[in-house]
Each structure stands twice: as structure tokens, then as C-alpha cells.
PyMOL CGO cylinders between C-alpha atoms (Angstrom):
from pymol import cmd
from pymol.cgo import CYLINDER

trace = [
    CYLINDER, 77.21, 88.35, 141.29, 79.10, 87.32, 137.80, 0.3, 1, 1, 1, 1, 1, 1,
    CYLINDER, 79.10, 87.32, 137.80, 75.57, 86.93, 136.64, 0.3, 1, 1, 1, 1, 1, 1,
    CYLINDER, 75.57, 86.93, 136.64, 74.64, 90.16, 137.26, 0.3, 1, 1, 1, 1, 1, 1,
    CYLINDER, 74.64, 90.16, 137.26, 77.80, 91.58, 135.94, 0.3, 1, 1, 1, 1, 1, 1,
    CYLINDER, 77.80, 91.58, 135.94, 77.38, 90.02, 132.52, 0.3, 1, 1, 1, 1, 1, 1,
    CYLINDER, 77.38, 90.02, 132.52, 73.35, 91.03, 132.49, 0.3, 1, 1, 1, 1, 1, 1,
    CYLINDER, 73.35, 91.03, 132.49, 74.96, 94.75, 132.99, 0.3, 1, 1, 1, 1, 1, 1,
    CYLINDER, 74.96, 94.75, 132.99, 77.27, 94.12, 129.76, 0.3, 1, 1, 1, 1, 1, 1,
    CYLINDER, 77.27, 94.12, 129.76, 74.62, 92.58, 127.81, 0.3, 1, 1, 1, 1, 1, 1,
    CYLINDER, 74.62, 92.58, 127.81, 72.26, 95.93, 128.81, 0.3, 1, 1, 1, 1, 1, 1,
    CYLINDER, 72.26, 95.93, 128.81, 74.85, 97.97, 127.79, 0.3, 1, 1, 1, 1, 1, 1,
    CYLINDER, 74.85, 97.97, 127.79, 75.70, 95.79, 124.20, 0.3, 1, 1, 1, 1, 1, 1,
    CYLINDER, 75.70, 95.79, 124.20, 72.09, 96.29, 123.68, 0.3, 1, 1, 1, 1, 1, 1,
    CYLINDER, 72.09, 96.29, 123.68, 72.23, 100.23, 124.24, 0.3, 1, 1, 1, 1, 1, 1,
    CYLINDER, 72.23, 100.23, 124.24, 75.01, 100.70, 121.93, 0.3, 1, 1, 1, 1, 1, 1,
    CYLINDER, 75.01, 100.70, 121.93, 73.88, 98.46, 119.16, 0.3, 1, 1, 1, 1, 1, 1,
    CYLINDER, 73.88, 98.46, 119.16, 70.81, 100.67, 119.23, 0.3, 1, 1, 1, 1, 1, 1,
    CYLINDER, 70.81, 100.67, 119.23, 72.64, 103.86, 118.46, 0.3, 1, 1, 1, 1, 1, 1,
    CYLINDER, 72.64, 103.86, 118.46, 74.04, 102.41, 115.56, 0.3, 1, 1, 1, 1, 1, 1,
    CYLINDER, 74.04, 102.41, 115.56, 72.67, 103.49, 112.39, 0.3, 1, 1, 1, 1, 1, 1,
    CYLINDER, 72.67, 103.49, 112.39, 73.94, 101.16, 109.43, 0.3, 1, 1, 1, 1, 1, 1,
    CYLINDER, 73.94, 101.16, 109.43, 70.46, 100.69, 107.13, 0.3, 1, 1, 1, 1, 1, 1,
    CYLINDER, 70.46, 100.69, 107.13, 70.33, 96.95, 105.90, 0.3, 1, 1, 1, 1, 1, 1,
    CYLINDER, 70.33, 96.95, 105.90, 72.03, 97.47, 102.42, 0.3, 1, 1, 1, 1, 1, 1,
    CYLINDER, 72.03, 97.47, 102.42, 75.14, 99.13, 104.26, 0.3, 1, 1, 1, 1, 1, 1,
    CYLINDER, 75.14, 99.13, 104.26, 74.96, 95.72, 106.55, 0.3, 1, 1, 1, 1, 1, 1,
    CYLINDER, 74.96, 95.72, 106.55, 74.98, 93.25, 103.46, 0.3, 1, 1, 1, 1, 1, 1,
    CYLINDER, 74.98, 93.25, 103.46, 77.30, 95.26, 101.93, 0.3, 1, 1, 1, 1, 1, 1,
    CYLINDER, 77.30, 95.26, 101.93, 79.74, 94.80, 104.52, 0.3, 1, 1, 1, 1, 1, 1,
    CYLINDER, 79.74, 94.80, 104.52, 78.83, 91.11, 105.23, 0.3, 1, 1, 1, 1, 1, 1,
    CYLINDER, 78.83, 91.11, 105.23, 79.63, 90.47, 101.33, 0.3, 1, 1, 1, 1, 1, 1,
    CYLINDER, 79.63, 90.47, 101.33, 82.85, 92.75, 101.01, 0.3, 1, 1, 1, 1, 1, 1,
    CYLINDER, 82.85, 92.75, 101.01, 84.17, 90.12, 104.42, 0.3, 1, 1, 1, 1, 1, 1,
    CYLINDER, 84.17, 90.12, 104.42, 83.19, 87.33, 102.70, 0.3, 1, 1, 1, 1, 1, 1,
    CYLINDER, 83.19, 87.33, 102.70, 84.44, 87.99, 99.36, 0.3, 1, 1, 1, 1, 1, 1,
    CYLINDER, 84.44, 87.99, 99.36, 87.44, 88.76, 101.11, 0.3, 1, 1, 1, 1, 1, 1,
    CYLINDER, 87.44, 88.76, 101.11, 87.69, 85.40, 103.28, 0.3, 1, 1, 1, 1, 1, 1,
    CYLINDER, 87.69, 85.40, 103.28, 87.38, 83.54, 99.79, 0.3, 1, 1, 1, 1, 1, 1,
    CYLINDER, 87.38, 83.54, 99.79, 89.48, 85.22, 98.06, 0.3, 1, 1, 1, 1, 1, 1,
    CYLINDER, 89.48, 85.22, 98.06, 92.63, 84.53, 100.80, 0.3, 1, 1, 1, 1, 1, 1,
    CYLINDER, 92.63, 84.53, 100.80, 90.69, 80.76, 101.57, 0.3, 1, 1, 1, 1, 1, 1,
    CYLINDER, 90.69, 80.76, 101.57, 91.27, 80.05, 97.48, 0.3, 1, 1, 1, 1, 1, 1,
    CYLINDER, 91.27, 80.05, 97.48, 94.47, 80.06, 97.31, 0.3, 1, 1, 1, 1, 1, 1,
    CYLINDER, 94.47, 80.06, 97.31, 95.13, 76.91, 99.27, 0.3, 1, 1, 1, 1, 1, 1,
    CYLINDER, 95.13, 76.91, 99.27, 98.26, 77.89, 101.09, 0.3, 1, 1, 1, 1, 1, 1,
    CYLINDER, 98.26, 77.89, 101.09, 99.13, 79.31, 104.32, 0.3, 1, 1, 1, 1, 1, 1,
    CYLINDER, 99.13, 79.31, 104.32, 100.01, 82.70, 103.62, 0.3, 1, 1, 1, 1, 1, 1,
    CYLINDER, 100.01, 82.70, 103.62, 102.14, 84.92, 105.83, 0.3, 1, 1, 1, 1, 1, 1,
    CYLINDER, 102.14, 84.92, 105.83, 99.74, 87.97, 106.38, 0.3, 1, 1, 1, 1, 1, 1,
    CYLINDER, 99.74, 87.97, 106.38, 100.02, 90.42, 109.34, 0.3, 1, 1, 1, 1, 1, 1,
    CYLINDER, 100.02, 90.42, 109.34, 96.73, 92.06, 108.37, 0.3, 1, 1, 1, 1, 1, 1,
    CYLINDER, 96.73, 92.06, 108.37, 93.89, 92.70, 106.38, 0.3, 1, 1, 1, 1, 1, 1,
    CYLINDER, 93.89, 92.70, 106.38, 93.94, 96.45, 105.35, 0.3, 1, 1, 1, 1, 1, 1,
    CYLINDER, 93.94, 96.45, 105.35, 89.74, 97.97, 104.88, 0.3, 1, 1, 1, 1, 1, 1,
    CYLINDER, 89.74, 97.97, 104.88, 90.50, 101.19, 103.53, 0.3, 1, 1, 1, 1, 1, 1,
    CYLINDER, 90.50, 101.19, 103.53, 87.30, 104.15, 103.53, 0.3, 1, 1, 1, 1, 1, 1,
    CYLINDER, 87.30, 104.15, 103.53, 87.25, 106.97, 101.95, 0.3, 1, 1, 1, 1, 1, 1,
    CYLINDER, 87.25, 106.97, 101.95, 84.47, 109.19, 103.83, 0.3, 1, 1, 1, 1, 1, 1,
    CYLINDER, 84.47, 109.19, 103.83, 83.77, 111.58, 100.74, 0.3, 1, 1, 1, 1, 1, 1,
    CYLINDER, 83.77, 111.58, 100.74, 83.47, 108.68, 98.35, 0.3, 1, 1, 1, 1, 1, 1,
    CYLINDER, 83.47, 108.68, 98.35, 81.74, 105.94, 100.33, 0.3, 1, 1, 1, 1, 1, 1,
    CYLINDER, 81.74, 105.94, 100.33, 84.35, 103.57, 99.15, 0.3, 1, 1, 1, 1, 1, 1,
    CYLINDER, 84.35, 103.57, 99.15, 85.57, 100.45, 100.91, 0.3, 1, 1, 1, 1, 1, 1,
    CYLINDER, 85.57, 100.45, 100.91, 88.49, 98.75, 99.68, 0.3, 1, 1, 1, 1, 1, 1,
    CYLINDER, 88.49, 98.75, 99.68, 90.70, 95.22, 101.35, 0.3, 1, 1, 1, 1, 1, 1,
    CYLINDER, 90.70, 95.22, 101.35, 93.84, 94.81, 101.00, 0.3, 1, 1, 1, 1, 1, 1,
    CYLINDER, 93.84, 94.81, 101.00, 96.29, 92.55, 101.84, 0.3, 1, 1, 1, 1, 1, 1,
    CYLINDER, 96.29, 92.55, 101.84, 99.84, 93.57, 103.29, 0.3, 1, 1, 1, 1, 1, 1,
    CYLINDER, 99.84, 93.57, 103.29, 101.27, 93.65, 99.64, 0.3, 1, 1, 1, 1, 1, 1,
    CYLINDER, 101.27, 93.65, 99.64, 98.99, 96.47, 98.44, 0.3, 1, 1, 1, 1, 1, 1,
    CYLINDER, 98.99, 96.47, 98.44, 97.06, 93.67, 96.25, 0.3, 1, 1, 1, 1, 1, 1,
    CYLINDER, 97.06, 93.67, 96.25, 93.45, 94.82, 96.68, 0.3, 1, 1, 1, 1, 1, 1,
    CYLINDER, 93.45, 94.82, 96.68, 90.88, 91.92, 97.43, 0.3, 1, 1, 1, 1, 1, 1,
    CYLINDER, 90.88, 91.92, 97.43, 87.34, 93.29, 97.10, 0.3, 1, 1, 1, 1, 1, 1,
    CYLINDER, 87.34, 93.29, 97.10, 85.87, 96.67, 97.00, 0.3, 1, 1, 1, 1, 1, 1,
    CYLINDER, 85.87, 96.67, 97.00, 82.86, 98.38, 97.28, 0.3, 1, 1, 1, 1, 1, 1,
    CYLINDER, 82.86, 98.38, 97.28, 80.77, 101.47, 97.32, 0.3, 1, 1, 1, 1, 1, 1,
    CYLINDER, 80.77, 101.47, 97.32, 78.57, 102.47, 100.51, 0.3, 1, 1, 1, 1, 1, 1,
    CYLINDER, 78.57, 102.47, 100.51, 75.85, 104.71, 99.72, 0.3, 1, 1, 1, 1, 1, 1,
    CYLINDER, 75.85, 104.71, 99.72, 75.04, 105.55, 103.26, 0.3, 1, 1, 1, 1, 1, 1,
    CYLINDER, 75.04, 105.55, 103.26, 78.73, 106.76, 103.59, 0.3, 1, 1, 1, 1, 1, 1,
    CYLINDER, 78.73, 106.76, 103.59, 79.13, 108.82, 100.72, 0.3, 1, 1, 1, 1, 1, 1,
    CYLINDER, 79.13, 108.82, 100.72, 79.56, 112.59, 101.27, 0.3, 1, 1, 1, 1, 1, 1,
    CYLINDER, 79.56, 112.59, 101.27, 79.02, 111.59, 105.12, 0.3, 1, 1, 1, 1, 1, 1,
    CYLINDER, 79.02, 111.59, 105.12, 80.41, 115.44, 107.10, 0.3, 1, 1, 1, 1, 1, 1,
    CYLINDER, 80.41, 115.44, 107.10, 80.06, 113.56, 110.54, 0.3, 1, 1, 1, 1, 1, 1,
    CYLINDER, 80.06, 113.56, 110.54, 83.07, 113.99, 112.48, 0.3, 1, 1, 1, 1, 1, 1,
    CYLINDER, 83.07, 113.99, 112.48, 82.65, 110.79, 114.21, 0.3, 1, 1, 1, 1, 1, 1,
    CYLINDER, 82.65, 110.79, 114.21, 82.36, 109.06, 110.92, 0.3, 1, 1, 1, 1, 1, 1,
    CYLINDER, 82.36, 109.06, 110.92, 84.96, 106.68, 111.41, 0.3, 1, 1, 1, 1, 1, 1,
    CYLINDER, 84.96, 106.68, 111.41, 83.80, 105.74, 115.07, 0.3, 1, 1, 1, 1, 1, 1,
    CYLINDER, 83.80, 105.74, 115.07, 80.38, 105.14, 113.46, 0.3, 1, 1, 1, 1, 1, 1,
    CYLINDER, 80.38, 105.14, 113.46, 82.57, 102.45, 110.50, 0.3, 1, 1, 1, 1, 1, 1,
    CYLINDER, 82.57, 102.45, 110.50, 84.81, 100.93, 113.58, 0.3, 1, 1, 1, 1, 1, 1,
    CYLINDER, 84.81, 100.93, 113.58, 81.26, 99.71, 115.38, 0.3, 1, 1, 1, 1, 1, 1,
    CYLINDER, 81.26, 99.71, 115.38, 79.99, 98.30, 112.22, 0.3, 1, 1, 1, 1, 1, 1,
    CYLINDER, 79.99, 98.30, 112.22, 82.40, 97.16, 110.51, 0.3, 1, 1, 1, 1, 1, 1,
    CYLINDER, 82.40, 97.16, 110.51, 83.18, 95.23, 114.09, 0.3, 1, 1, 1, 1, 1, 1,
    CYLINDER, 83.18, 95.23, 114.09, 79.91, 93.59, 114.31, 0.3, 1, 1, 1, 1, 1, 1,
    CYLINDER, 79.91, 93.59, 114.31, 79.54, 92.71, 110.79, 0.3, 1, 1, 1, 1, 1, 1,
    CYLINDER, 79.54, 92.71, 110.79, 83.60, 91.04, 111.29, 0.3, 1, 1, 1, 1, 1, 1,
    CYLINDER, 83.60, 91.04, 111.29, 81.96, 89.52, 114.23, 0.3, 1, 1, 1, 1, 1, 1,
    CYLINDER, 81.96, 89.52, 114.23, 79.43, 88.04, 113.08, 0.3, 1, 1, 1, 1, 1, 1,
    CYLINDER, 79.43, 88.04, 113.08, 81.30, 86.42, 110.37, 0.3, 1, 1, 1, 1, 1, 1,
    CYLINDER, 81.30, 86.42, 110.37, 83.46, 84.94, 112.71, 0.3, 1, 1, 1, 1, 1, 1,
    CYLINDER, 83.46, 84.94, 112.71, 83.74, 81.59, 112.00, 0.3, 1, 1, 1, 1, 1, 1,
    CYLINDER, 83.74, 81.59, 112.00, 84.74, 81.87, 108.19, 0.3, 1, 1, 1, 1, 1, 1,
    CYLINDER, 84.74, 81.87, 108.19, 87.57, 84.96, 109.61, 0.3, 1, 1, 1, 1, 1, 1,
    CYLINDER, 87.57, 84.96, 109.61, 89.07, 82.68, 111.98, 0.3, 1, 1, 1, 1, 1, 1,
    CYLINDER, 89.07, 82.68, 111.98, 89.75, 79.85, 109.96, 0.3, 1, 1, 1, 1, 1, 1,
    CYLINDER, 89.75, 79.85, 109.96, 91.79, 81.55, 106.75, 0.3, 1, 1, 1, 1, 1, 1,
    CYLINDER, 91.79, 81.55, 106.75, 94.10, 80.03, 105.38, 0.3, 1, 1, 1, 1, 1, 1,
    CYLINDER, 94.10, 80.03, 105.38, 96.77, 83.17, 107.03, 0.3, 1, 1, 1, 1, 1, 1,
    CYLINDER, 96.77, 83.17, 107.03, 99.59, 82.10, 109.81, 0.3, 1, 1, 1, 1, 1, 1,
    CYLINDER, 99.59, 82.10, 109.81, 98.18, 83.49, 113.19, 0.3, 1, 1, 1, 1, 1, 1,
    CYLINDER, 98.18, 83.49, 113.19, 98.93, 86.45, 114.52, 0.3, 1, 1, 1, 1, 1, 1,
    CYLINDER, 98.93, 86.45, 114.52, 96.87, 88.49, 111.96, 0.3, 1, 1, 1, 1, 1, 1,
    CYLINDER, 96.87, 88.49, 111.96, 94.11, 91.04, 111.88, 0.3, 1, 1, 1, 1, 1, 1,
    CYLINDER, 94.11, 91.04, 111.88, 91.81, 93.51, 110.54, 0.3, 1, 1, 1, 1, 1, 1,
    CYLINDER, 91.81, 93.51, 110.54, 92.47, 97.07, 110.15, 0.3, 1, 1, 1, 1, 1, 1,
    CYLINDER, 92.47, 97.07, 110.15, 90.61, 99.95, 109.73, 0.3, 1, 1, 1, 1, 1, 1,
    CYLINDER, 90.61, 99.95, 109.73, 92.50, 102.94, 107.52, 0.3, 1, 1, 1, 1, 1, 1,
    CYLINDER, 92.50, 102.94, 107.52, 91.24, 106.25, 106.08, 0.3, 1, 1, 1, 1, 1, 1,
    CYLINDER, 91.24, 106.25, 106.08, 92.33, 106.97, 102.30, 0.3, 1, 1, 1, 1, 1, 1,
    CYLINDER, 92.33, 106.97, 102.30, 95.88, 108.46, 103.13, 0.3, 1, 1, 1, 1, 1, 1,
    CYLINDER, 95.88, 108.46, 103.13, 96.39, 105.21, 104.45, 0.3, 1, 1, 1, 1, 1, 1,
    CYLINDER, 96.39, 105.21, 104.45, 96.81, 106.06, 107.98, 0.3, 1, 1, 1, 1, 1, 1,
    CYLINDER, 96.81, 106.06, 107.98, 95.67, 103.52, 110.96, 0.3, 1, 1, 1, 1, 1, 1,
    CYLINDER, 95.67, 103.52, 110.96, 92.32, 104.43, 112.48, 0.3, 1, 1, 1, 1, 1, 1,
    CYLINDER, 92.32, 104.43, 112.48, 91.38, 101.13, 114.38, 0.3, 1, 1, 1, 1, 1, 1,
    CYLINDER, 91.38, 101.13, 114.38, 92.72, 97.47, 115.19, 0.3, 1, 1, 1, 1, 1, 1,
    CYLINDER, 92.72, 97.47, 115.19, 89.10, 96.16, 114.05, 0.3, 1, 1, 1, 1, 1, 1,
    CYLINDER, 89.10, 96.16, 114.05, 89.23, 92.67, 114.71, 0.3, 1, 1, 1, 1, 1, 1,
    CYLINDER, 89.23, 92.67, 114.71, 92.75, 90.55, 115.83, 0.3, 1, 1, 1, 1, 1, 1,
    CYLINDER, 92.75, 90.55, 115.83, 92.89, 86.35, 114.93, 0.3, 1, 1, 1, 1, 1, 1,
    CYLINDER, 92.89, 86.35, 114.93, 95.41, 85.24, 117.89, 0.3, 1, 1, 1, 1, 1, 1,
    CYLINDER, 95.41, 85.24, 117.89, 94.30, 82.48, 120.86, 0.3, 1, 1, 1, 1, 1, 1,
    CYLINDER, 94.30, 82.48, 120.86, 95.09, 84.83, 123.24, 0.3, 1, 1, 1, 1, 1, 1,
    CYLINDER, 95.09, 84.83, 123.24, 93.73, 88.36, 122.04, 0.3, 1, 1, 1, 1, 1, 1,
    CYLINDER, 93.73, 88.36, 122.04, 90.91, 89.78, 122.17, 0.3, 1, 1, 1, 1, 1, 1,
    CYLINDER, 90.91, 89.78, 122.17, 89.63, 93.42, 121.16, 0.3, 1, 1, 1, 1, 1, 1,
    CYLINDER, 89.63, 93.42, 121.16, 86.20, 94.58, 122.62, 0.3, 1, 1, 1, 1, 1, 1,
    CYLINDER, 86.20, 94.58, 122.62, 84.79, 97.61, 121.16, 0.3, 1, 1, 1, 1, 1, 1,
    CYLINDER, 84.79, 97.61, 121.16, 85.34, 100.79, 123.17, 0.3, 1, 1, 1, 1, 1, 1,
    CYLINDER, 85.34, 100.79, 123.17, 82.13, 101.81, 122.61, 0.3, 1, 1, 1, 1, 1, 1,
    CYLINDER, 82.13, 101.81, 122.61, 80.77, 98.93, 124.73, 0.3, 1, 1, 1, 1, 1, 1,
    CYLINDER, 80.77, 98.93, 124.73, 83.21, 100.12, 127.43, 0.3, 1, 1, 1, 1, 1, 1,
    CYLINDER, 83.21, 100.12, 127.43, 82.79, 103.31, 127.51, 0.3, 1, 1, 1, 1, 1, 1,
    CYLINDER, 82.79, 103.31, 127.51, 80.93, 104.40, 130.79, 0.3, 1, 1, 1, 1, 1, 1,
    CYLINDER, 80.93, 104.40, 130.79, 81.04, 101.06, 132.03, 0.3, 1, 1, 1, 1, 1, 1,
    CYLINDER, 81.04, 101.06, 132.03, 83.31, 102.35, 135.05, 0.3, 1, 1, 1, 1, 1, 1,
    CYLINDER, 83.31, 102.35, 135.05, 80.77, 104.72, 136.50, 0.3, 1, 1, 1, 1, 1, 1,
    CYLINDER, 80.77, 104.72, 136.50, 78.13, 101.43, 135.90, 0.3, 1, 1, 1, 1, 1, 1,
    CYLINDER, 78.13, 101.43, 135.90, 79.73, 98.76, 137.56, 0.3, 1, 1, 1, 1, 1, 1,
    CYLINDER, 79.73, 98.76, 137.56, 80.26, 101.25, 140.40, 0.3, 1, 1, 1, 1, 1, 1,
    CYLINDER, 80.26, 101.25, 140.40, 77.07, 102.29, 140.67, 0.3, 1, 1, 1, 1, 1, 1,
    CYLINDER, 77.07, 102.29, 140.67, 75.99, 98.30, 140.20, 0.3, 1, 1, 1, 1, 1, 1,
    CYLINDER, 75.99, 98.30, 140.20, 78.19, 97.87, 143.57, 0.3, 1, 1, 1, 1, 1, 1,
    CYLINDER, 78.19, 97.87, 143.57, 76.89, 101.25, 145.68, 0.3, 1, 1, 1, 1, 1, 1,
    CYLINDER, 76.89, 101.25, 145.68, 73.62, 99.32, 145.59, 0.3, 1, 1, 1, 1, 1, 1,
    CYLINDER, 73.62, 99.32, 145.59, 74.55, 95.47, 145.89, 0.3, 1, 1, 1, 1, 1, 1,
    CYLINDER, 74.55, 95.47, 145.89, 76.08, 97.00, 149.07, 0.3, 1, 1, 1, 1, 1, 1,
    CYLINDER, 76.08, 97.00, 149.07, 73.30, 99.12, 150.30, 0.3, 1, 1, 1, 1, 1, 1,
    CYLINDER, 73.30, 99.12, 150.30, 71.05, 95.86, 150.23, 0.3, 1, 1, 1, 1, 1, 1,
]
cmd.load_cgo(trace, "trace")
């Protein structure tokens, strides 16, 4: 049964990483703005007290800016795919992404040089919190709603027919 459970998650991680719709520049652009980042906080050789990492977008600019908690920006860069983007669920679209591309840089994000609790946060350009995007603690975890959503109504119907065999 927990075997069929997690081949219902992985069917639904497949579904929504389908619907997203970062092109392969916007993807290395991301990958490289995390990594510059990780270096930049890795070089400085000691443990830093950091709460989060700040990723600031600006939807009618396309620009992507890190900061740490001071204000002191890290990296930046400009995503063509995002500039003069009207799409009301723009930032929704930049949580997912931005998610996977933190994911799959996991390794190098969970291993800075920061005191743990800290994590990554999504902002728009007044500065104002949009999503917890990725959390460095032993015991936290944040799974992307996106992935969840719906998964009520599927696990239910998963069990209406486990129990009508």
C-alpha cells in the first residue's frame, strides 16, 4: 500500500513538472544565480549567522536579485522569459522553479557555511514575502503546494477503489 501511495506522488510530481514552463536559459540562469550565491556565503570561511537568503523579482523587469539579511546583495540577474510577464500567477509560476532549481542544488545549499535554522525566500520588489522557498533545518521540510494540491480528492479516490477490490 505505501508503494502505491508514493507511485501516486511520483504521478502527480510528474504532472506538475510538466506544466511548468521555464525554457532552458531561464533554468541555467537560475542554477548559476544559486550557485554564485552558495560561493559567495561558502568564501568567506566563517559561520555566519543568517536567517535567510532574500531572491528578490521584479515581474516587469525580469530581474532576480539575493540578498543576505543585511541588505548586501550577492548575485543578480536578468530573466528574459520573465520580463514584462502580465500573468497573474507569475509568482506561483517563480515559487515552482525557483524550488526545483534550489532542489536540485541541494547538496551545495545544505552545506553553507550559515548556522542552521536558515532559508530561502521568495520576495517581490517592494520587498514583501511571497514564499518560504526552500528551509535548511534537520527537522523541516517544505513540499511545494503545487504537488499537493488535489492530492486529497486522489488519495481518496486511490482508497474508494483499493476497497472496492
Amino acid at each position: 500500500m505505501q508503494i502505491q501511495i508514493f507511485l501516486l506522488l511520483l504521478q502527480r510530481i510528474n504532472r506538475t513538472a510538466t506544466t511548468m514552463k521555464a525554457n532552458e536559459q531561464t533554468l541555467q540562469q537560475l542554477e548559476r544565480a544559486i550557485r554564485k550565491t552558495t560561493e559567495k556565503i561558502t568564501s568567506s570561511g566563517k559561520a555566519d549567522v543568517m536567517t535567510d537568503i532574500h531572491i528578490r523579482v521584479t515581474q516587469e523587469t525580469g530581474e532576480l536579485m539575493v540578498f543576505d539579511d543585511d541588505d548586501n546583495e550577492l548575485t543578480r540577474c536578468v530573466v528574459e522569459q520573465w520580463i514584462d510577464n502580465k500573468d497573474n500567477d507569475f509568482y506561483a509560476h517563480v515559487t515552482s522553479v525557483l524550488r526545483r532549481c534550489l532542489e536540485k542544488q541541494k547538496k551545495s545549499i545544505e552545506q553553507l557555511n550559515l548556522i542552521k535554522p536558515y532559508s530561502f525566500v521568495l520576495e517581490d520588489d517592494d520587498r514583501e514575502n511571497i514564499a518560504e522557498l526552500y528551509v535548511v533545518d534537520d527537522d523541516t521540510v517544505i513540499i511545494d503546494t503545487e504537488l499537493m494540491a488535489g492530492l486529497d480528492k486522489d488519495l481518496n479516490d486511490f482508497f474508494e477503489q483499493l476497497i472496492k477490490e
